[in-house]
C-alpha atoms as a printed R data frame, in Angstrom:
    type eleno elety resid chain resno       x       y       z
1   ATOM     1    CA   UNK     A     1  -3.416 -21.860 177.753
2   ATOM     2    CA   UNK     A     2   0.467 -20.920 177.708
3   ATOM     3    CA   UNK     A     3   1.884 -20.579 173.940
4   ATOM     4    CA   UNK     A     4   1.412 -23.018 171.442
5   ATOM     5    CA   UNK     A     5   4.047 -25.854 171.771
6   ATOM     6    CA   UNK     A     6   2.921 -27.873 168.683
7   ATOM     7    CA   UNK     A     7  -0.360 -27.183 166.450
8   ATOM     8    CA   UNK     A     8  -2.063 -29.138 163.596
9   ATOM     9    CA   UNK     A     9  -4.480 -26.924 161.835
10  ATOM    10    CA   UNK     A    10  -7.078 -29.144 159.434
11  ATOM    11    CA   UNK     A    11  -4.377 -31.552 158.482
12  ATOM    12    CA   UNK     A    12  -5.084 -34.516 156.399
13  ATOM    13    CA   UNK     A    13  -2.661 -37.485 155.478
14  ATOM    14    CA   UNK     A    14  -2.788 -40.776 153.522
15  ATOM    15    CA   UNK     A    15  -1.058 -43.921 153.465
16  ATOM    16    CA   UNK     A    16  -0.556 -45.746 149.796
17  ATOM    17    CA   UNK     A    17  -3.628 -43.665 148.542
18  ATOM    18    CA   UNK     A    18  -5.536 -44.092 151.591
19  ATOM    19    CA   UNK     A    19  -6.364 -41.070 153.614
20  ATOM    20    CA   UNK     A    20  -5.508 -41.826 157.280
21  ATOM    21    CA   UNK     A    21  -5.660 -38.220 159.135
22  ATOM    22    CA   UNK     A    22  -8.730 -36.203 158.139
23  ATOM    23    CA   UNK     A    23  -8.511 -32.557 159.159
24  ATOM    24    CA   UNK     A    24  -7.362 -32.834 161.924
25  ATOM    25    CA   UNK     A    25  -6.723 -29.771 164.503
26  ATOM    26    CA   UNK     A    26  -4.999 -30.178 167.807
27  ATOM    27    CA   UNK     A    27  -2.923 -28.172 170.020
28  ATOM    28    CA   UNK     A    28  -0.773 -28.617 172.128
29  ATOM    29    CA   UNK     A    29   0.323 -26.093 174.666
30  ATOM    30    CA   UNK     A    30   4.531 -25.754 175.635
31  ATOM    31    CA   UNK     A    31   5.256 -27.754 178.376
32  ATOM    32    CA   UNK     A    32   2.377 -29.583 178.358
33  ATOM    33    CA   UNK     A    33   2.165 -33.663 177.953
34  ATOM    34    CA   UNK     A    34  -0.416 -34.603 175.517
35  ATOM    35    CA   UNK     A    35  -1.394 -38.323 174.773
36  ATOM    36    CA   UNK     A    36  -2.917 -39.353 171.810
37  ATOM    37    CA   UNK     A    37  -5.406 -42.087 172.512
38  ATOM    38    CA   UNK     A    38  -7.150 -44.492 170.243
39  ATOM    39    CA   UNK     A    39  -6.902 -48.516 168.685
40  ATOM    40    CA   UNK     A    40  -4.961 -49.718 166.526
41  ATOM    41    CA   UNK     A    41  -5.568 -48.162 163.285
42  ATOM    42    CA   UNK     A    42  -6.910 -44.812 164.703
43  ATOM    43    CA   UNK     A    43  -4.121 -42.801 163.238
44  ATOM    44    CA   UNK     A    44  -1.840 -41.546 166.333
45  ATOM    45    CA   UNK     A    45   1.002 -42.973 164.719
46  ATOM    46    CA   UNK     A    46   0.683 -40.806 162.100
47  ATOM    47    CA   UNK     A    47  -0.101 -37.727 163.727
48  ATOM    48    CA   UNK     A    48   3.687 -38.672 165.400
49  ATOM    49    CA   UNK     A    49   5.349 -39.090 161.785
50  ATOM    50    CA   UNK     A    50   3.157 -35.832 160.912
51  ATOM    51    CA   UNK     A    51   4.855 -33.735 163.476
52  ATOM    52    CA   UNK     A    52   8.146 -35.354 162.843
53  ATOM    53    CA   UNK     A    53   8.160 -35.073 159.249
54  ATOM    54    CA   UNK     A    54   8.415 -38.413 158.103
55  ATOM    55    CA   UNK     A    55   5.147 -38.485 156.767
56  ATOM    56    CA   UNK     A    56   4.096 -35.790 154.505
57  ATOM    57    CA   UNK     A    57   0.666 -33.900 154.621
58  ATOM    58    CA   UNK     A    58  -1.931 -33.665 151.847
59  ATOM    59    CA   UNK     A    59  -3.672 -30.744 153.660
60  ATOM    60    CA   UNK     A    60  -3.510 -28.696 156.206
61  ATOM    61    CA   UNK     A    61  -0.259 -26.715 158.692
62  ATOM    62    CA   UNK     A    62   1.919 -27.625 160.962
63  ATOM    63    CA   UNK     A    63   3.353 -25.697 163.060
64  ATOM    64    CA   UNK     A    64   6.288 -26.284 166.278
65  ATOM    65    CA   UNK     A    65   6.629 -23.394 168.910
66  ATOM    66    CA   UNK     A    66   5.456 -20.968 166.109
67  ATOM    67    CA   UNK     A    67   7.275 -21.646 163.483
68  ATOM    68    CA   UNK     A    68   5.133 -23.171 160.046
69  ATOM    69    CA   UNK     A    69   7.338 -26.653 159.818
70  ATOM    70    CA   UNK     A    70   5.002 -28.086 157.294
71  ATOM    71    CA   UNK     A    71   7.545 -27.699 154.350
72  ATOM    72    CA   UNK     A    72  10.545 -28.434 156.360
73  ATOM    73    CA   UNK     A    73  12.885 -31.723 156.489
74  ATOM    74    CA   UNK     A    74  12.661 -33.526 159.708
75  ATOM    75    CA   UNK     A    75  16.344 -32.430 160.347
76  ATOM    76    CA   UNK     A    76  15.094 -29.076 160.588
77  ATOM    77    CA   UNK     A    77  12.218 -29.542 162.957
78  ATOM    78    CA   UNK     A    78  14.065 -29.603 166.108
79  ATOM    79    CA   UNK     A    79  11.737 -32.680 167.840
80  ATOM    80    CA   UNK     A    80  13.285 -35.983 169.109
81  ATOM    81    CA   UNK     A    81  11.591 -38.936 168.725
82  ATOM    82    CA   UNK     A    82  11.414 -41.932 171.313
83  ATOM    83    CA   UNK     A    83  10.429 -45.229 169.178
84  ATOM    84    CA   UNK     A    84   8.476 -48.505 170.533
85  ATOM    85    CA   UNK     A    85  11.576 -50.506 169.314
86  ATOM    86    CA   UNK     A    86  13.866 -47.850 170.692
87  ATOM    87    CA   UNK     A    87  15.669 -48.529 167.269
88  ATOM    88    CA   UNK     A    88  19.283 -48.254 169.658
89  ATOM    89    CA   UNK     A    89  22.988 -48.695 167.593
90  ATOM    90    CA   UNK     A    90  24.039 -52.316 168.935
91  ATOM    91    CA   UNK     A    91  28.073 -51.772 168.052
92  ATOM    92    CA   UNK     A    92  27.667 -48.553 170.092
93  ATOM    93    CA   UNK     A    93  27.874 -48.227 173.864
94  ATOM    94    CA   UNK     A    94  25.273 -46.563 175.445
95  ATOM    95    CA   UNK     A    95  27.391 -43.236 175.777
96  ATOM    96    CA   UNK     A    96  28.165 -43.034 172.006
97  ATOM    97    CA   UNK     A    97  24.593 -43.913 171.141
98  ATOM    98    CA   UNK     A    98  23.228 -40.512 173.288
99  ATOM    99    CA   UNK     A    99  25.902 -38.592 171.749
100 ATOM   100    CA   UNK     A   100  25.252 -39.965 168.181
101 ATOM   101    CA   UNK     A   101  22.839 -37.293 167.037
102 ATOM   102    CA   UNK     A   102  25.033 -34.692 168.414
103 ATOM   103    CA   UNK     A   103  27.985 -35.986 166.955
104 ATOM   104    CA   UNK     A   104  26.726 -36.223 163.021
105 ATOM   105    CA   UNK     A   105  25.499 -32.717 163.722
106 ATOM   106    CA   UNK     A   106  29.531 -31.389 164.442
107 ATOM   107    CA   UNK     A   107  29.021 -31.076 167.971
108 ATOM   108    CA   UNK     A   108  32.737 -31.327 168.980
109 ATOM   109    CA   UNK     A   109  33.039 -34.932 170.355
110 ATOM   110    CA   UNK     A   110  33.822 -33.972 173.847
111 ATOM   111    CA   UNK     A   111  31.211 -31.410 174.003
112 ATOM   112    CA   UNK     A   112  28.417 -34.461 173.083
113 ATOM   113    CA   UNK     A   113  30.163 -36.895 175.284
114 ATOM   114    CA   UNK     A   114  29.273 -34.605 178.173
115 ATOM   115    CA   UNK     A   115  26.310 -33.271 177.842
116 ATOM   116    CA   UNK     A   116  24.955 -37.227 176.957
117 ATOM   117    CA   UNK     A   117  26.378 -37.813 180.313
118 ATOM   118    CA   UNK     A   118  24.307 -35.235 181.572
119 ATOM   119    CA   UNK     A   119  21.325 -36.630 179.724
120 ATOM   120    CA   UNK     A   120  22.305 -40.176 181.326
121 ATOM   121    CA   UNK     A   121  21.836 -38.499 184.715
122 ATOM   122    CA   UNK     A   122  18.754 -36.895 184.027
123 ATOM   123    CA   UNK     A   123  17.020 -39.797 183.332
124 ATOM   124    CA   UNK     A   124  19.038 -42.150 185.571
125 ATOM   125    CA   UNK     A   125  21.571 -44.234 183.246
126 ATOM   126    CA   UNK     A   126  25.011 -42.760 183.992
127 ATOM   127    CA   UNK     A   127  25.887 -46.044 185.492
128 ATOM   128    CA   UNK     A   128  25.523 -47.739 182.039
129 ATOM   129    CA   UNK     A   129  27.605 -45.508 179.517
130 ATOM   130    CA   UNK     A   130  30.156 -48.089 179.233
131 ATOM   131    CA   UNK     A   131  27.600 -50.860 178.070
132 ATOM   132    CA   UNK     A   132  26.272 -51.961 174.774
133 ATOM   133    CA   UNK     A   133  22.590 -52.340 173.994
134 ATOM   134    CA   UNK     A   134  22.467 -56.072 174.233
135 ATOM   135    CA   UNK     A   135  23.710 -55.892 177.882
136 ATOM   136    CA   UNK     A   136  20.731 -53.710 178.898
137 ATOM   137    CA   UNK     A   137  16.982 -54.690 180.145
138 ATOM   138    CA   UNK     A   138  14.074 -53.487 178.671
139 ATOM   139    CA   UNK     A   139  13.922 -50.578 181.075
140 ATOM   140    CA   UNK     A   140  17.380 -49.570 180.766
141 ATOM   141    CA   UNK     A   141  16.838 -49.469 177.097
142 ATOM   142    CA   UNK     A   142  13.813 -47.140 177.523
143 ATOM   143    CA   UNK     A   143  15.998 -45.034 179.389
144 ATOM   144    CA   UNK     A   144  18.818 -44.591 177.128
145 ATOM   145    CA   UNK     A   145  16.049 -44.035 174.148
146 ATOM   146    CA   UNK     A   146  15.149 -41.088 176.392
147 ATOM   147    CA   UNK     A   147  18.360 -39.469 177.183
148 ATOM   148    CA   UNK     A   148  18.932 -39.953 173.388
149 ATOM   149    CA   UNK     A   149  15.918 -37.958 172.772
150 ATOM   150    CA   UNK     A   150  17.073 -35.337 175.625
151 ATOM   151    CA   UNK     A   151  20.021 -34.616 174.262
152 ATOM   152    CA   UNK     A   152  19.243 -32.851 171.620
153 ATOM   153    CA   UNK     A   153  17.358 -30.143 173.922
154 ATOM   154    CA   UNK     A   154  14.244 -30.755 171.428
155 ATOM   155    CA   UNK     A   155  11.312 -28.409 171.141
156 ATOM   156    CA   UNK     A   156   9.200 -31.228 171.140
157 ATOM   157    CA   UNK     A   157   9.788 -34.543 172.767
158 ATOM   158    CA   UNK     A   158   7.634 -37.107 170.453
159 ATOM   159    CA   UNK     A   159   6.669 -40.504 171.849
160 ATOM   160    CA   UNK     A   160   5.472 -43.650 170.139
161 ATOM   161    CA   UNK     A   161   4.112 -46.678 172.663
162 ATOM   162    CA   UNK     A   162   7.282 -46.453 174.362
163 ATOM   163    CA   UNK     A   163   6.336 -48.524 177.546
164 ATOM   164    CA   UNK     A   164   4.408 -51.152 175.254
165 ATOM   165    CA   UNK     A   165   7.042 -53.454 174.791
166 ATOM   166    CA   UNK     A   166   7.532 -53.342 178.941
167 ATOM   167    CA   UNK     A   167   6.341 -56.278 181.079
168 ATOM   168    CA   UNK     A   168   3.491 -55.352 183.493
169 ATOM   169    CA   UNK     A   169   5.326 -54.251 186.531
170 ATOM   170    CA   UNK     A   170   7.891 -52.405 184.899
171 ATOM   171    CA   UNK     A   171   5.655 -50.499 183.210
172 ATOM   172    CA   UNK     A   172   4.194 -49.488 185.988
173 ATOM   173    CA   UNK     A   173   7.336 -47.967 187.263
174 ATOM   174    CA   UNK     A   174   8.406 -46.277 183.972
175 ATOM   175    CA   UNK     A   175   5.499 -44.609 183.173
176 ATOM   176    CA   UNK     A   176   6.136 -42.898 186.602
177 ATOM   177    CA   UNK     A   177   9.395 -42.379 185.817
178 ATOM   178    CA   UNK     A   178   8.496 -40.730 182.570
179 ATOM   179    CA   UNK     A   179   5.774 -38.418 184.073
180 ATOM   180    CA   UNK     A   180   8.126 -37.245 186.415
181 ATOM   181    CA   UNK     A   181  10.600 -36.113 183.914
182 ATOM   182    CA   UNK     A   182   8.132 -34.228 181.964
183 ATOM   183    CA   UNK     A   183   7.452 -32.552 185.367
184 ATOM   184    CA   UNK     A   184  11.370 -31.470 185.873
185 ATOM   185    CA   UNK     A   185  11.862 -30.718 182.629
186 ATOM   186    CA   UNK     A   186   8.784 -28.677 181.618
187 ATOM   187    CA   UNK     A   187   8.998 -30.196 178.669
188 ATOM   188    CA   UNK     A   188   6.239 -30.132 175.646
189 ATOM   189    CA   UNK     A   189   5.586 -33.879 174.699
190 ATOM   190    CA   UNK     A   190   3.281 -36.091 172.707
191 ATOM   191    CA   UNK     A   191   2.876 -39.560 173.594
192 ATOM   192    CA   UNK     A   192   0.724 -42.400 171.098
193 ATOM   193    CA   UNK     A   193  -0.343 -45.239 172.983
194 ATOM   194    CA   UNK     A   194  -3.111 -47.515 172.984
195 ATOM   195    CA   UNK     A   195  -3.263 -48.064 176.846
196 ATOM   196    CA   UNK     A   196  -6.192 -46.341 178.415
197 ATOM   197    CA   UNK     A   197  -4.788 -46.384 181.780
198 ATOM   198    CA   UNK     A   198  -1.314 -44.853 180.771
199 ATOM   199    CA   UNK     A   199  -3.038 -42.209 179.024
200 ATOM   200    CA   UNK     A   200  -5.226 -41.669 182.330
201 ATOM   201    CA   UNK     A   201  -2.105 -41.440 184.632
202 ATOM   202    CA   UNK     A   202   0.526 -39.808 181.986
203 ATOM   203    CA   UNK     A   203  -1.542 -36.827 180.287
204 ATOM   204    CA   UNK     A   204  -2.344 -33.569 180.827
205 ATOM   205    CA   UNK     A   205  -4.717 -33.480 178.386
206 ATOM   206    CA   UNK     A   206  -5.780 -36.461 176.170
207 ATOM   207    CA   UNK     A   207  -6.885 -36.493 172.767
208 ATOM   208    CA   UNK     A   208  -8.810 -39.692 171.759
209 ATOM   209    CA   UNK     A   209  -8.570 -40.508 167.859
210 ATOM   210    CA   UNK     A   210 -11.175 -42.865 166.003
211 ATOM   211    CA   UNK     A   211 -10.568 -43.101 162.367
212 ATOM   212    CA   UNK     A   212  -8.318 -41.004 161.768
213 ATOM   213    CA   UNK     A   213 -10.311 -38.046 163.369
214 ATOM   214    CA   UNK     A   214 -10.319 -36.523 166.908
215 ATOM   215    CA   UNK     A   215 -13.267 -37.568 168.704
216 ATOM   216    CA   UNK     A   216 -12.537 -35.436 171.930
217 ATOM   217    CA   UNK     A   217 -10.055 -33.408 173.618
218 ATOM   218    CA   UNK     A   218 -10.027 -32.669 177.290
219 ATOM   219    CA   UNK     A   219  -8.070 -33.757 180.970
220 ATOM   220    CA   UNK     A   220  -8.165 -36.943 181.975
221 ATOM   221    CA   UNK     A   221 -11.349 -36.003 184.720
222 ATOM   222    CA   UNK     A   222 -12.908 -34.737 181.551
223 ATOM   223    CA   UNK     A   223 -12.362 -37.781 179.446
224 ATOM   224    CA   UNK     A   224 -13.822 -40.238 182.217
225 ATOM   225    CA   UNK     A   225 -16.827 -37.938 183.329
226 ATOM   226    CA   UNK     A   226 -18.139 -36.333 180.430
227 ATOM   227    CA   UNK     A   227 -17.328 -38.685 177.271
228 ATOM   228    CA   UNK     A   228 -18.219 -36.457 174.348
229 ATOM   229    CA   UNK     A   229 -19.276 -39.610 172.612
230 ATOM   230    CA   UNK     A   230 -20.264 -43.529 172.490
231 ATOM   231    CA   UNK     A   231 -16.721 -44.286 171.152
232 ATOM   232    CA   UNK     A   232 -15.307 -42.639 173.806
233 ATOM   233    CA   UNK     A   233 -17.359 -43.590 176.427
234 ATOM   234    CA   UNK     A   234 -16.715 -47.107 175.844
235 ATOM   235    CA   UNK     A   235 -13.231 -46.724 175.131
236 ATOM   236    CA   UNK     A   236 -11.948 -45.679 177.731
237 ATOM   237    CA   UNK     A   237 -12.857 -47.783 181.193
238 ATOM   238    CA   UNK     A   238 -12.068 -51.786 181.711
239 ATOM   239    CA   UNK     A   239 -14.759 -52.908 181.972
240 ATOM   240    CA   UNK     A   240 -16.547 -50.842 179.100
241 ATOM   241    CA   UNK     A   241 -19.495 -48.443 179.906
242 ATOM   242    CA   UNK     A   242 -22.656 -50.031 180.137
243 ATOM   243    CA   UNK     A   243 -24.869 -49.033 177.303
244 ATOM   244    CA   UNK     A   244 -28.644 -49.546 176.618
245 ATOM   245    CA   UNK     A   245 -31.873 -47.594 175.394
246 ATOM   246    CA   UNK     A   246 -33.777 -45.667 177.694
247 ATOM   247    CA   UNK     A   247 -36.517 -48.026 177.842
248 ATOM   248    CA   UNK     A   248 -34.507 -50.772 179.419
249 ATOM   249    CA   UNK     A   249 -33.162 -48.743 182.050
250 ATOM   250    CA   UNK     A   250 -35.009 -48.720 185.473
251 ATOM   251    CA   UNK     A   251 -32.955 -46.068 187.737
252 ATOM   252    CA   UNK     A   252 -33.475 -44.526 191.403
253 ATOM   253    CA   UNK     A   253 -33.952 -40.970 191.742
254 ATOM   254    CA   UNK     A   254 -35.835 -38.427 188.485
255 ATOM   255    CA   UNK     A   255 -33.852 -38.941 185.175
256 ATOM   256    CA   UNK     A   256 -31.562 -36.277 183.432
257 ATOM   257    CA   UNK     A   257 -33.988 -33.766 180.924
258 ATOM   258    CA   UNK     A   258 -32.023 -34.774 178.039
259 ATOM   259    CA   UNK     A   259 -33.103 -37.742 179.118
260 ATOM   260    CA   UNK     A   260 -35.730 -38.513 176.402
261 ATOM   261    CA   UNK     A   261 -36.363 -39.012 172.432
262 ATOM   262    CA   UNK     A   262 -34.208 -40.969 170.240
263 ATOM   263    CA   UNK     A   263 -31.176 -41.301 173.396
264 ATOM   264    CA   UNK     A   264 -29.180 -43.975 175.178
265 ATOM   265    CA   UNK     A   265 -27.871 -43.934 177.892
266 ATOM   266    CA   UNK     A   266 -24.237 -44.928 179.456
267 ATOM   267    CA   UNK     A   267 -23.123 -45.839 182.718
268 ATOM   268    CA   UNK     A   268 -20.165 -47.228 184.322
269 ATOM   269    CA   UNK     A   269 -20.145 -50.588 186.751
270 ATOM   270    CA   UNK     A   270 -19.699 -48.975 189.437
271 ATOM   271    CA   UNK     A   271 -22.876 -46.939 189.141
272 ATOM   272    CA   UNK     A   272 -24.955 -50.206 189.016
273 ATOM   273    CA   UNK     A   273 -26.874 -51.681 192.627
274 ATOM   274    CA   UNK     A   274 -27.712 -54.762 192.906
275 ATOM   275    CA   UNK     A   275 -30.357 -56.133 195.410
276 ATOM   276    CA   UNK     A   276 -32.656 -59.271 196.149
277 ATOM   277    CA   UNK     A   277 -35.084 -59.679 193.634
278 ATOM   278    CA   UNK     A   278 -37.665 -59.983 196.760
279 ATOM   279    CA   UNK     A   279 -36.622 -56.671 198.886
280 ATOM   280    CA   UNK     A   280 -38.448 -53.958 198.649
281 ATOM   281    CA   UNK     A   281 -37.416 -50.420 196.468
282 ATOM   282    CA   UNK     A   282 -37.149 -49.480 193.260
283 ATOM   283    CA   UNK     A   283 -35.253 -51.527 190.599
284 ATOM   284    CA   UNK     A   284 -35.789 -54.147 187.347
285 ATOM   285    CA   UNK     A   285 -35.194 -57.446 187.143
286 ATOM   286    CA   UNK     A   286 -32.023 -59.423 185.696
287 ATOM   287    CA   UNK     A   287 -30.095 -62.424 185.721
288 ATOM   288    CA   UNK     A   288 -26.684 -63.065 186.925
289 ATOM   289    CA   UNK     A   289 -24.965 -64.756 183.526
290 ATOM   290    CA   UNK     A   290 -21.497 -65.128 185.302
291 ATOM   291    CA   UNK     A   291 -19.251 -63.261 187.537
292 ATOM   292    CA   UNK     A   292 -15.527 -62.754 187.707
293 ATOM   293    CA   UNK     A   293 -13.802 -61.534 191.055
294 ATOM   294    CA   UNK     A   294 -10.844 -59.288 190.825
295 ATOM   295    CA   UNK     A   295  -9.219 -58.760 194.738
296 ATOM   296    CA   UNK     A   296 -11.650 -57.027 196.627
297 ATOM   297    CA   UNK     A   297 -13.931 -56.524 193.344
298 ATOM   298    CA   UNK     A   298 -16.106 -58.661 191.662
299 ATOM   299    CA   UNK     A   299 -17.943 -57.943 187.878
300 ATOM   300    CA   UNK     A   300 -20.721 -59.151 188.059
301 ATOM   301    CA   UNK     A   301 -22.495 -59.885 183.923
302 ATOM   302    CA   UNK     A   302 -26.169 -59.246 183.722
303 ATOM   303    CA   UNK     A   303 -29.219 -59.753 181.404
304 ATOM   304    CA   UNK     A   304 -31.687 -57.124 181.859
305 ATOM   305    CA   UNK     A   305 -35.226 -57.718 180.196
306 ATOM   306    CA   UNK     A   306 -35.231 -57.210 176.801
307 ATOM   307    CA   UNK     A   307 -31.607 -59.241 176.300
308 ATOM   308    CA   UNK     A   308 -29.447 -56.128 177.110
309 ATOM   309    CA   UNK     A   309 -25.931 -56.252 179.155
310 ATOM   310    CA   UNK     A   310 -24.783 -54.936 181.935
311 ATOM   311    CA   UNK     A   311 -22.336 -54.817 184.024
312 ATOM   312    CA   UNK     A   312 -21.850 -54.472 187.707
313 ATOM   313    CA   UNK     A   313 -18.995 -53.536 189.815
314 ATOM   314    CA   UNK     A   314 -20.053 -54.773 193.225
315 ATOM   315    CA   UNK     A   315 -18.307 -56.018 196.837
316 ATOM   316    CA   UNK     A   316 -16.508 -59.623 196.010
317 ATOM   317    CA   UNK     A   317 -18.097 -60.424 199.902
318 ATOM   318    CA   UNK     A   318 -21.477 -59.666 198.140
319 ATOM   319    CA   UNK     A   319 -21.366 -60.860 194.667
320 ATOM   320    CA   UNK     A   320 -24.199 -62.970 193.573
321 ATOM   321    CA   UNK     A   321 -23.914 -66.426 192.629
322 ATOM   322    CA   UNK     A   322 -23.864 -66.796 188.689
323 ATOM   323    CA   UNK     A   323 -27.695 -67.946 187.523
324 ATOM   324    CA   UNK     A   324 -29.066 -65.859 190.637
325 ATOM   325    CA   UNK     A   325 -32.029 -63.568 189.722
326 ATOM   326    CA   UNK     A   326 -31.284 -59.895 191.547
327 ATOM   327    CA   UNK     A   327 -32.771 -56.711 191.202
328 ATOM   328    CA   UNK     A   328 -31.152 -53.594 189.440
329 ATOM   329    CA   UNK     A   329 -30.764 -50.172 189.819
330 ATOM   330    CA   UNK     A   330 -28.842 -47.203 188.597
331 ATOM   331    CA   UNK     A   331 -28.018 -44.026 190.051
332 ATOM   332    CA   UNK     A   332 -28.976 -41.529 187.619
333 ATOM   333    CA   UNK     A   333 -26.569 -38.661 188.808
334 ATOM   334    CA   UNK     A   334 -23.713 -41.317 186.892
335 ATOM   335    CA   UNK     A   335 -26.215 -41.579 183.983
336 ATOM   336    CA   UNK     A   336 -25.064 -40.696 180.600
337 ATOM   337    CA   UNK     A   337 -26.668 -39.314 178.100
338 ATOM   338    CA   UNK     A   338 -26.077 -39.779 173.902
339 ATOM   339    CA   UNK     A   339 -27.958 -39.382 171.083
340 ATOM   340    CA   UNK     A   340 -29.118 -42.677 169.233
341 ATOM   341    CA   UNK     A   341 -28.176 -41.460 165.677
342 ATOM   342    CA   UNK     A   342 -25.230 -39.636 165.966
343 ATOM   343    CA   UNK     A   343 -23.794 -41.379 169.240
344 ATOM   344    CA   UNK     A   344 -22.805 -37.772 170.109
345 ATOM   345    CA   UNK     A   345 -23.506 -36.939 174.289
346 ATOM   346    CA   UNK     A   346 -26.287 -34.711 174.427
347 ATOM   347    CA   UNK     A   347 -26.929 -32.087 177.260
348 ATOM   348    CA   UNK     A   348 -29.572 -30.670 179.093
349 ATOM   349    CA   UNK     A   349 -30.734 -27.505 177.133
């Protein structure tokens, strides 16, 4: 991993008295684009504020490309901040709200004025310096929230749900937008969001939060095909993992060896077949309770004996007729494994 970009070493943090961030330790490597993953409540917000400065720490370091900021006013942290409201100066056009920052810092006024035209180019608002905030769509706002932040020429670009106030479509198109400006820019940036899907296209890495503690760390290939836990597992994936004891679970092929003992075991819809209950093979029994058809898909919601459900992610052209009694298999190569207790994944030895 290149040199450390930002790192949080055992930090804690509370809110009113309550303790929101429990030693927590994550790094994050220069240029990279980190997202912090998790519901609402998890604490990414606050690993944001954390970095930022805006929200002190009760234990624990900070640190921004190498430097110990833990002490230090947010003025004096060098990181830009893009916020979900994009919190934008409505008296101010949009060139005098890029330069703002520069400007209260002494940067001679026609020094700011050109390099937030530069920053307008970068991220493709030039054509809207003359405008005011209330003129502007929702994407054009995001954009001038980000030249804003670019300005500055940050060490750390810091990112809370800054698509979530998008509509569908144009989210889409900014979250590719935004990926591709970390890739010209080589930039180091943390983005919070809540959106398993934008974390899966946007991130380098992705750190999932649960309670104010970091349940894994890894790529997004990682994330989706080795879940460190039952939280994540079922986190992340629409819909959620299938879950059940061992028992209930009648898969093709020889099972995993951790495959035993106190452990359940996860798999995603897609890894479910589904086949008439009279056909020959392998396979349990289950009932079809409903099924919902998505384009080409369908999702098709089981009962397998002993009142468990599953999932299945199957052909629409071959989905089975809600009440219909199939037969179920799983392929246990997609199988995986956790630990009852701890809901921790467990390994073959």
């Amino acid at each position: 991993m290149s040199a450390t970009g930002v790192s949080l070493a055992c930090v804690s943090a509370a809110y009113r008295g309550t303790e929101v961030l429990h030693a927590v330790d994550l790094a994050v490597a220069r240029g990279e684009l980190l997202v912090v993953l998790g519901p609402s409540g998890a604490g990414k917000s606050t690993v944001l504020r954390v970095v930022a400065g805006l929200e002190p720490v009760t234990g624990g370091r900070v640190s921004i490309a190498g430097r110990d900021v833990t002490a230090l006013r947010p003025g004096r942290r060098n990181v830009s901040m893009v916020f979900q409201s994009y919190a934008l100066f409505p008296h101010l056009t949009v060139a005098e709200n890029i330069a703002f920052g520069l400007e209260v810092r002494d940067v001679p006024r026609a020094a700011a004025r050109e390099r937030a035209r530069a920053a307008a180019e970068t991220v493709g608002c030039a054509d809207l310096l003359g405008r005011r905030p209330g003129q502007l769509s929702g994407g054009e706002r995001q954009r001038v929230a980000l030249a804003r932040a670019l300005v500055r020429e940050p060490d750390v670009f810091l990112l809370d749900e800054p698509l979530s106030n998008l509509d569908q479509a144009l989210r889409v198109e900014m979250r590719a937008e935004l990926r591709a400006l970390h890739d010209r820019l080589g930039a180091t940036m943390v983005h919070v969001t809540h959106d398993q899907t934008e974390a899966l296209v946007l991130a380098d890495r992705i750190a999932v939060l649960r309670d104010g503690r970091v349940e894994q760390v890894g790529s997004p290939d990682e994330i989706w095909r080795r879940p460190a836990s039952v939280f994540v597992a079922r986190f992340v994936g629409s819909p959620a993992m299938n879950l059940l004891p061992a028992a209930a679970l009648t898969p093709a092929g020889d099972p995993p060896p951790a495959a035993g003992g106190d452990t359940r075991l996860g798999f995603r819809p897609e890894a479910v077949g589904l086949a008439d209950p009279a056909s020959t093979g392998e396979g349990g029994a289950a009932l079809v309770d409903r099924v919902e058809v998505i384009g080409e898909d369908a999702y098709a919601y089981l009962t397998v004996p002993g009142g468990h459900p599953v999932v299945a992610r199957v052909p629409a052209s071959r989905r089975p007729a809600p009440g219909a009694a199939v037969r179920v298999t799983v392929r246990w190569p997609d199988v995986h494994v956790f630990d009852a207790t701890s809901g921790r994944r467990v390994d073959p030895a």
